[in-house]
C-alpha positions, 0 to 999 in steps of 0.5 A: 076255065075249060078242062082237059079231057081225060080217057081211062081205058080199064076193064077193072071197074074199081080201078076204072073208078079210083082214077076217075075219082082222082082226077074228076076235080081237075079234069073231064073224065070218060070212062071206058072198060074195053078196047071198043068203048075206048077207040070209039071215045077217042074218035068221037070226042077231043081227048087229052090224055089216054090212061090206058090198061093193057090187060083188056078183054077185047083187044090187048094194050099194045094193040089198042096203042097201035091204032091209036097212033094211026091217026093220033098223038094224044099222049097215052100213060100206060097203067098195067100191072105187066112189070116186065121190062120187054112189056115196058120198052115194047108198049114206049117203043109203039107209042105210048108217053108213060108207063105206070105199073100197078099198084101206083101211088095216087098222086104220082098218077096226077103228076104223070097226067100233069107232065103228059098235058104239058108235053102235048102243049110243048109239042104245040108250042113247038109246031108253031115257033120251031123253038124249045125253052125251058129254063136256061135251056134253048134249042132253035130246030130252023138254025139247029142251035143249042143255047144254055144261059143265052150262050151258043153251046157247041155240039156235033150233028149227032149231039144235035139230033139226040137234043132234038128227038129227046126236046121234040118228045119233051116229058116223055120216056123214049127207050134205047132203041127208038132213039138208035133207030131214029139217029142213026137209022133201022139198020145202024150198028150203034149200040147202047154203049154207043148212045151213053157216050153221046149222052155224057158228051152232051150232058157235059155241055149243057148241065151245070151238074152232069153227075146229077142231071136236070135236064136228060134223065137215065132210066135205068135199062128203058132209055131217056127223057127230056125233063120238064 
């Protein structure tokens, strides 16, 4: 079975290391300890997931996801020991998938891997059918029709396109003010507030507990992600 290829971008060598221990059982890893090294891996090669540090010698972080997401959507899990929340939302509002900080627990790395490999296959899938499913949950992009348990769901415009920004980036943490500006535009005057409403409102409709959701996740002060 062919393997999914894994890049680690840390100057850290026992880091670097670690990682790649971790996962080398299940997965092609490559290891760079520089910004250089990394963006020249990435575009010579097919590349997976990206699991990046952002304290590098030769480029900060925020500066490599920048370049990265030019040209690419390769998933990038975020591994820094930054635990400011700006730092946090500032490295997800530029692109990257997750963020981990350090010291991390070994296994939630993988499961993180394992999550960012799904959500670049649901993208996929996605591009290809114009449709989402996961569990009970269906949303058709082509009608803009939410469906749970086979049945028609309905919702507003903007519920709609709340559902869709959050299933089109399926696994991954999109923050407050990525989802305002893609809604509702640059300029709008929503507020979180605003956002919490609508999140209620559909997390109403679509699950079967909206005290303990399964499907739209809260994190806390950051924003929101579509569970898989």
């Amino acid at each position: 079975m062919l393997k999914n290829n894994i890049l680690i971008i840390e100057d850290d060598k026992s880091i670097n290391d670690l990682i790649s221990s971790l996962l080398k059982d299940e997965y092609t890893v490559y290891q760079a300890f520089t910004a250089k090294e990394g963006l020249s891996l990435v575009s010579s090669n097919t590349i997976d997931v990206i699991i990046l540090d952002l304290g590098l010698p030769d480029l900060d972080g925020i500066d490599v996801i920048i370049k990265i997401r030019k040209s690419m959507t390769t998933p990038i899990i975020v591994v820094s020991a930054r635990n400011f929340e700006s730092d946090i939302v500032k490295a997800l509002d530029l692109g990257a998938d997750d963020y981990l900080i350090k010291p991390f627990r070994n296994n939630e790395l993988k499961s993180r891997v394992k999550i960012a490999i799904r959500h670049s296959i649901s993208n996929n899938i996605i591009n290809f059918d114009m449709t989402f499913k996961y569990m009970n949950f269906k949303i058709d992009y082509d009608k803009a029709l939410v469906y749970v348990d086979n049945k028609l769901i309905p919702i507003t415009s903007n519920e709609y396109r709340i559902l869709a920004i959050l299933t089109k980036n399926a696994g991954k943490v999109l923050t407050y003010d990525y989802i305002l500006k893609a809604i509702w535009g640059p300029n709008a005057g929503e507020s979180n507030s605003s956002l919490r409403v609508h999140m209620a409102n559909i997390r109403r409709k679509i699950e079967v507990n909206p005290a303990d959701p399964q499907f739209i996740i809260t994190h806390v002060g950051i924003g929101y992600s579509f569970n898989l």
